[in-house]
N, CA, C and O atoms as CSV, one atom per row, in Angstrom:
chain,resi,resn,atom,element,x,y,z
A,1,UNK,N,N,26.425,32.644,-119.720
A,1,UNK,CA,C,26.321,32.702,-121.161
A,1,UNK,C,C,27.542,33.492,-121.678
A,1,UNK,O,O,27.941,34.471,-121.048
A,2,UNK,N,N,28.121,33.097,-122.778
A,2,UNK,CA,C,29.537,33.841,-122.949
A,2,UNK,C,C,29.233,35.032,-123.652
A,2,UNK,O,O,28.217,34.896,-124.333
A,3,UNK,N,N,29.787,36.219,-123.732
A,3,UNK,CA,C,29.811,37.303,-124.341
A,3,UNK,C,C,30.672,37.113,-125.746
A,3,UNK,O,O,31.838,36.728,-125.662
A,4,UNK,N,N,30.050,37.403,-127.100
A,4,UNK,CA,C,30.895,37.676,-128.053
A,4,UNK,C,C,31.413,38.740,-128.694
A,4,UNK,O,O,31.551,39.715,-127.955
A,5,UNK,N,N,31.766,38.903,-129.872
A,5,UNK,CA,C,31.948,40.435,-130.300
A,5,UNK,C,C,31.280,40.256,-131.788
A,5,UNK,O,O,31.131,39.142,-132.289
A,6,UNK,N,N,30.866,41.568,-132.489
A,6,UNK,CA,C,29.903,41.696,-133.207
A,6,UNK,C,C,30.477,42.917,-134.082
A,6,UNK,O,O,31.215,43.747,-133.552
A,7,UNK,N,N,30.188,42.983,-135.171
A,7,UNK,CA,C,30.485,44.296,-136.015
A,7,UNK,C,C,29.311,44.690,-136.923
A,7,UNK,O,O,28.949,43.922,-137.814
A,8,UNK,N,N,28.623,46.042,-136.685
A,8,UNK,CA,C,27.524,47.165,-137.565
A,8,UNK,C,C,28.500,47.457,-138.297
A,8,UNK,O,O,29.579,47.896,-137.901
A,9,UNK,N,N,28.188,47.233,-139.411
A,9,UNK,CA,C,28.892,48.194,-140.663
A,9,UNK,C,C,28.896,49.332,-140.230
A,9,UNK,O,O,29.956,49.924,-140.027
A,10,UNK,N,N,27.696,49.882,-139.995
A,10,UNK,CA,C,27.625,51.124,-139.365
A,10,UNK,C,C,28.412,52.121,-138.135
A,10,UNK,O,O,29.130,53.120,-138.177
A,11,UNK,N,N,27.968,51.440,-137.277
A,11,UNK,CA,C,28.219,51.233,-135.917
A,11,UNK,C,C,29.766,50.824,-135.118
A,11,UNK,O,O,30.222,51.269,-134.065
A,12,UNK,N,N,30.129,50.182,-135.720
A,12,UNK,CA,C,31.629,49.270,-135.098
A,12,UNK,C,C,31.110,48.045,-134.787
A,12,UNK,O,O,30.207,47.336,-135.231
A,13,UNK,N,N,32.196,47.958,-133.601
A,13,UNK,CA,C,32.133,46.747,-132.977
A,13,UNK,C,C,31.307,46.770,-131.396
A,13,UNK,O,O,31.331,47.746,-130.646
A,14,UNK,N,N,30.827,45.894,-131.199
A,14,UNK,CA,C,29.945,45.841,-129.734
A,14,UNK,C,C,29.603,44.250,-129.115
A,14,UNK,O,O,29.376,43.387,-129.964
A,15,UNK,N,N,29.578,43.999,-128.192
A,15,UNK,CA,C,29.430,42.938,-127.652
A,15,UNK,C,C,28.348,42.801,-126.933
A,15,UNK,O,O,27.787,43.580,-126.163
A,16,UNK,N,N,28.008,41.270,-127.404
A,16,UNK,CA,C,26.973,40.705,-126.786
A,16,UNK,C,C,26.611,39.113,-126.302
A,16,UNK,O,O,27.396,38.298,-126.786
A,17,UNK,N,N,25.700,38.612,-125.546
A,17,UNK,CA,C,26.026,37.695,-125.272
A,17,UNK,C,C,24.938,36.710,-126.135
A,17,UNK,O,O,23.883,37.128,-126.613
A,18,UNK,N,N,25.455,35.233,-126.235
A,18,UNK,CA,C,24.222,34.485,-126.739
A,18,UNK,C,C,25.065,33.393,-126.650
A,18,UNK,O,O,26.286,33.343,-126.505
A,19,UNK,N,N,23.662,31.936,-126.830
A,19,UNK,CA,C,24.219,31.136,-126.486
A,19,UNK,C,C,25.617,29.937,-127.288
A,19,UNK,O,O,25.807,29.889,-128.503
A,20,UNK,N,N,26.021,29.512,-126.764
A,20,UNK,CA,C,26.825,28.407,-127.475
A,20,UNK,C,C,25.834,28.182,-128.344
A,20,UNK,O,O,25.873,29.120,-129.139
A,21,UNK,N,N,25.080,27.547,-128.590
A,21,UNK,CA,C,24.448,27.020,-130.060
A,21,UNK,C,C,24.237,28.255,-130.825
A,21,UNK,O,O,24.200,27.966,-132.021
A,22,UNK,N,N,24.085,29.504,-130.626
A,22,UNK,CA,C,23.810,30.105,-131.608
A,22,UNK,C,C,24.887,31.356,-131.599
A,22,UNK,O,O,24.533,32.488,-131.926
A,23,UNK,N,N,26.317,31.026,-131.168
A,23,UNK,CA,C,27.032,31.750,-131.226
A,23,UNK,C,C,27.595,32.442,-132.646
A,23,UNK,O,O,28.305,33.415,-132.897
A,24,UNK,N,N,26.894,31.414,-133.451
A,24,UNK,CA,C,27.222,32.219,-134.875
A,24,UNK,C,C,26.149,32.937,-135.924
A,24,UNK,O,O,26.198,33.315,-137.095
A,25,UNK,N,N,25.279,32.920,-135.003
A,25,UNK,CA,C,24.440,34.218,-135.666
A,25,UNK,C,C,24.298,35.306,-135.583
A,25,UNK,O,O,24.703,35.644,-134.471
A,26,UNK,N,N,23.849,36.338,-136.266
A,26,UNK,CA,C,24.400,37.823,-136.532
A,26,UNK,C,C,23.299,37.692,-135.139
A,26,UNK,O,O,22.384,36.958,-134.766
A,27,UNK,N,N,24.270,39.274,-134.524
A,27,UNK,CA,C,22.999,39.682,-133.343
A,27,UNK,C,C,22.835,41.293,-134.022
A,27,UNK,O,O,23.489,41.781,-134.943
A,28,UNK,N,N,21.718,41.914,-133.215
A,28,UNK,CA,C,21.358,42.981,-134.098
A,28,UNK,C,C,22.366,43.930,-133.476
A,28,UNK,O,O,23.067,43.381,-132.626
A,29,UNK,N,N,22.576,45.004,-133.651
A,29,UNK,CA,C,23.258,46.246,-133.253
A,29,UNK,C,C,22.220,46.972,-132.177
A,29,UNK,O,O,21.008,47.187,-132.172
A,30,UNK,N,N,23.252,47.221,-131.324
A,30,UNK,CA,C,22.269,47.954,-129.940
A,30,UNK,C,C,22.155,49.471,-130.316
A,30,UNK,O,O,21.617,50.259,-129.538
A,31,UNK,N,N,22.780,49.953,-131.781
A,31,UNK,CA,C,21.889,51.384,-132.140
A,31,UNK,C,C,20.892,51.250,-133.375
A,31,UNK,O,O,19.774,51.684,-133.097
A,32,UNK,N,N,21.009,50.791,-134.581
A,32,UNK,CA,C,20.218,50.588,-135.296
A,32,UNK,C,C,19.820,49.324,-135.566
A,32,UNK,O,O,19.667,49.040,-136.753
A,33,UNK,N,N,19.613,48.483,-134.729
A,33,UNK,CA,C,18.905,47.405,-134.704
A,33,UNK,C,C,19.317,46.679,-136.220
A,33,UNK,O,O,18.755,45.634,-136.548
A,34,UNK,N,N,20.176,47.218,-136.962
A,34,UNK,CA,C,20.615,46.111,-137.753
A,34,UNK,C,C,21.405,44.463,-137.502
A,34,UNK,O,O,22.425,44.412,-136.815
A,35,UNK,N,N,20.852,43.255,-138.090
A,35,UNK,CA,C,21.889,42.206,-137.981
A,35,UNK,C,C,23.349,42.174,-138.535
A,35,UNK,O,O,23.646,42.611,-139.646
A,36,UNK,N,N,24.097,41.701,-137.792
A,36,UNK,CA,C,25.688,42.124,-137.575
A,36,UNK,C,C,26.186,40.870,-136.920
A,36,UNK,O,O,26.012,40.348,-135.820
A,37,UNK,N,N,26.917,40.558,-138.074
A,37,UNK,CA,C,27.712,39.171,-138.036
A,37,UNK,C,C,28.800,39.194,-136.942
A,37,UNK,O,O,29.326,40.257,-136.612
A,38,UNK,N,N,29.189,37.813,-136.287
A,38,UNK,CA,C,30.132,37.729,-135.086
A,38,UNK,C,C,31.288,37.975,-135.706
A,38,UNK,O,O,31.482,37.313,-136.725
A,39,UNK,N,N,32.383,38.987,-135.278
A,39,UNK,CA,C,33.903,38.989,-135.425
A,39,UNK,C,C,34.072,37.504,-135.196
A,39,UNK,O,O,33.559,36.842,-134.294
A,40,UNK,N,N,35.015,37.017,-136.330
A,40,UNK,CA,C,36.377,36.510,-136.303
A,40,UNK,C,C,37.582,36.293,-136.234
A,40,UNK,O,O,38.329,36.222,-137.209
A,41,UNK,N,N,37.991,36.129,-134.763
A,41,UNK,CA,C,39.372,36.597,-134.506
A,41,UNK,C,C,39.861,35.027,-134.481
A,41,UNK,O,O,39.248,33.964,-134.580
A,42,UNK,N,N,41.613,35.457,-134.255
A,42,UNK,CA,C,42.748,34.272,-134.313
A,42,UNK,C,C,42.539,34.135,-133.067
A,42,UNK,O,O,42.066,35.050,-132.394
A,43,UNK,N,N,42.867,32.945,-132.565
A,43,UNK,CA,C,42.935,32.096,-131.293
A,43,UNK,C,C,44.178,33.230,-130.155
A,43,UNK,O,O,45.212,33.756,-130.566
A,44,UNK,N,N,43.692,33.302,-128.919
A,44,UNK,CA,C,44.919,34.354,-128.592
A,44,UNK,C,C,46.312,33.904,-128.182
A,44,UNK,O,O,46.551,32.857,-127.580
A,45,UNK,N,N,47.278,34.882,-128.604
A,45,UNK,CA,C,48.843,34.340,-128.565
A,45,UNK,C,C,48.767,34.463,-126.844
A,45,UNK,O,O,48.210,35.367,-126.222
A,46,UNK,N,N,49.666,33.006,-126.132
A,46,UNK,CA,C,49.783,32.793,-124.971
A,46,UNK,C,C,51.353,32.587,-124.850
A,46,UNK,O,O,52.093,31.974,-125.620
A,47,UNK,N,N,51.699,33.333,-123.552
A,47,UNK,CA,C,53.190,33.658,-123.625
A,47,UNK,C,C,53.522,33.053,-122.162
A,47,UNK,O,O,52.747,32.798,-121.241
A,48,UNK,N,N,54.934,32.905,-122.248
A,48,UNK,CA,C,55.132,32.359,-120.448
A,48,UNK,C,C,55.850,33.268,-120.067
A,48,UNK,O,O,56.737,33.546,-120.873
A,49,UNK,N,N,55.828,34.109,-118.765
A,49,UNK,CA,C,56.888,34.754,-118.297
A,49,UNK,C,C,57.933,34.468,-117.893
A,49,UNK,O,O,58.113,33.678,-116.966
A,50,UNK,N,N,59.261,35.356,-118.829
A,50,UNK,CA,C,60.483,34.886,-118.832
A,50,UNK,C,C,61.224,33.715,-119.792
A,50,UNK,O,O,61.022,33.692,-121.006
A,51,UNK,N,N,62.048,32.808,-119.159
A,51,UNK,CA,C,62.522,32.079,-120.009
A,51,UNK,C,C,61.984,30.511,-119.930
A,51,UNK,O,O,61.917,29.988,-118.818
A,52,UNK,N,N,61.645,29.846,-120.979
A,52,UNK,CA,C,61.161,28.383,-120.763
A,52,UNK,C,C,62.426,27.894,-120.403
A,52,UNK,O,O,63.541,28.246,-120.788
A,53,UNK,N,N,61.990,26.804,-119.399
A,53,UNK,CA,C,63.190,25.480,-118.976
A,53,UNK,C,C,63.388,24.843,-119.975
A,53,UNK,O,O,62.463,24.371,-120.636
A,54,UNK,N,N,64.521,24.719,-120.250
A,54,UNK,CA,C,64.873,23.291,-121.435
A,54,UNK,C,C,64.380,21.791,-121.323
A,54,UNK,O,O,64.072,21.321,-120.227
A,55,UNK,N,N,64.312,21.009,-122.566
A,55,UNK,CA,C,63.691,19.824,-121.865
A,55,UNK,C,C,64.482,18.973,-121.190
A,55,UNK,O,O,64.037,17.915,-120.745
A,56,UNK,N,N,65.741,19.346,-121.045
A,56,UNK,CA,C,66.480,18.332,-120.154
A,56,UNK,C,C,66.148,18.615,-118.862
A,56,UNK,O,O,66.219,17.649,-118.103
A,57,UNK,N,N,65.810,19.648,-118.390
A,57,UNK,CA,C,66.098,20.510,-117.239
A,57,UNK,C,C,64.631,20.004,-116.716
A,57,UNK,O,O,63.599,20.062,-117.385
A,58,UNK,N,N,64.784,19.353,-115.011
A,58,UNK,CA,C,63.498,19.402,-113.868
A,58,UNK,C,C,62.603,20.305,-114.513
A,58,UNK,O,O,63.107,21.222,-115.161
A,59,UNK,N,N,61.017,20.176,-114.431
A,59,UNK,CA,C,60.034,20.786,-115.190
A,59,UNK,C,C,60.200,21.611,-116.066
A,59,UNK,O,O,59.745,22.752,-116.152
A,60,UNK,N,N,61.261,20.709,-117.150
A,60,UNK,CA,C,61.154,20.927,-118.785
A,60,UNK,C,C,59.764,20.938,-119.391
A,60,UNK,O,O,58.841,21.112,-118.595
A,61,UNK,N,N,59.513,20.804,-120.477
A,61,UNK,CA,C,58.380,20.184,-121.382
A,61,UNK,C,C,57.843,18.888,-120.920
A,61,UNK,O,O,56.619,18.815,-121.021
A,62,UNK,N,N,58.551,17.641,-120.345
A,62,UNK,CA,C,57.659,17.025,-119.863
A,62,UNK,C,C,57.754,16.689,-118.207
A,62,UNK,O,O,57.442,15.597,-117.732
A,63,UNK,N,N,58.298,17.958,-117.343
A,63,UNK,CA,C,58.833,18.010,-116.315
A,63,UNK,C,C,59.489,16.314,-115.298
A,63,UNK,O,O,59.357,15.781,-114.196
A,64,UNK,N,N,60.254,16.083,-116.725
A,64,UNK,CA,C,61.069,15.151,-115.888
A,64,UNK,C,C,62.777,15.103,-116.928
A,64,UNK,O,O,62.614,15.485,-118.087
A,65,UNK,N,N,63.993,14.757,-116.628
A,65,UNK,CA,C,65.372,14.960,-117.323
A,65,UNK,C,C,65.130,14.038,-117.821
A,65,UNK,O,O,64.806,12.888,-117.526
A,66,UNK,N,N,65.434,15.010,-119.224
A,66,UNK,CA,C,65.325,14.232,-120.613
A,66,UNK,C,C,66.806,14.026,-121.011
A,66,UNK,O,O,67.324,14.908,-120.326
A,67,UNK,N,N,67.982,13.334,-121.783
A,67,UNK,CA,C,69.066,13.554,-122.291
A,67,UNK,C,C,68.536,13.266,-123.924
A,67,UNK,O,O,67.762,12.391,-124.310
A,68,UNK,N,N,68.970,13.917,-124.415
A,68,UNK,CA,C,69.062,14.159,-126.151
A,68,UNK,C,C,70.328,13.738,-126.686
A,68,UNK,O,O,71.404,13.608,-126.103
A,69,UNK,N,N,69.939,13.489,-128.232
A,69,UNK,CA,C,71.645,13.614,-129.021
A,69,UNK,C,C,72.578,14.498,-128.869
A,69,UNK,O,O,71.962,15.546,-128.678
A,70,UNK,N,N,73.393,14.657,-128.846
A,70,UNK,CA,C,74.554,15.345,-128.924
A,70,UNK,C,C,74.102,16.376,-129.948
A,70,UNK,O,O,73.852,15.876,-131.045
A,71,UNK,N,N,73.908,17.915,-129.845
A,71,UNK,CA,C,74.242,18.459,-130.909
A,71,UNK,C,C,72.389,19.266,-131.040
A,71,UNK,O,O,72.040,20.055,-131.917
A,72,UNK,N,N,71.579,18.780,-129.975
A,72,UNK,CA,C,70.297,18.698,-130.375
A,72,UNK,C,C,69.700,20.472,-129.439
A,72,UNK,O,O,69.908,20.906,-128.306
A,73,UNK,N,N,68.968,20.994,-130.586
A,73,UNK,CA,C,69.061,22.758,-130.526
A,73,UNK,C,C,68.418,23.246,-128.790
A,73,UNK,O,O,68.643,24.286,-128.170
A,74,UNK,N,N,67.560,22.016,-128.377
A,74,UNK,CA,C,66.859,22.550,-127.198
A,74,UNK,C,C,68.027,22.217,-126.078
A,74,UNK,O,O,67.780,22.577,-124.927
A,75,UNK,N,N,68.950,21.730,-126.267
A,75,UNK,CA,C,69.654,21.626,-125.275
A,75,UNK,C,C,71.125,22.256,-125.628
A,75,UNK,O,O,72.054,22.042,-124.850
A,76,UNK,N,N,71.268,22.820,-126.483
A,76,UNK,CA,C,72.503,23.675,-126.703
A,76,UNK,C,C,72.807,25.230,-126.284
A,76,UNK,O,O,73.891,25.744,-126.560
């Protein structure tokens, strides 16, 4: 069952788990038993270590050599 995150006005933030179907209902707070709506966060930023291959370059973007226009920014 996935764990979400939760905010008590009161209280902060705390996590708990429940199911996919009812992942968007308030769960109560594990100190004053108040209902406390799920945080809404942004999707998380995913990074690659180091430098990406160009798309011309063996496992570019579609890991096979691409040639471009003349002049074109991913390959300059």
């Amino acid at each position: 069952m996935p764990t979400y995150n939760y905010t008590c006005d009161t209280h902060g933030t705390f996590s708990a788990q429940a199911s996919m179907a009812e992942f968007d209902a308030p769960q109560n707070c594990p100190i004053c038993q108040k209902p406390s709506p799920r945080d809404l966060v942004a999707a998380p930023q995913i990074s690659t270590k180091g430098d990406r291959p160009k798309a011309n370059q063996s496992g570019g973007a579609t890991g096979r050599k691409v040639k471009h226009a003349p002049g074109c920014p991913c390959c300059s």
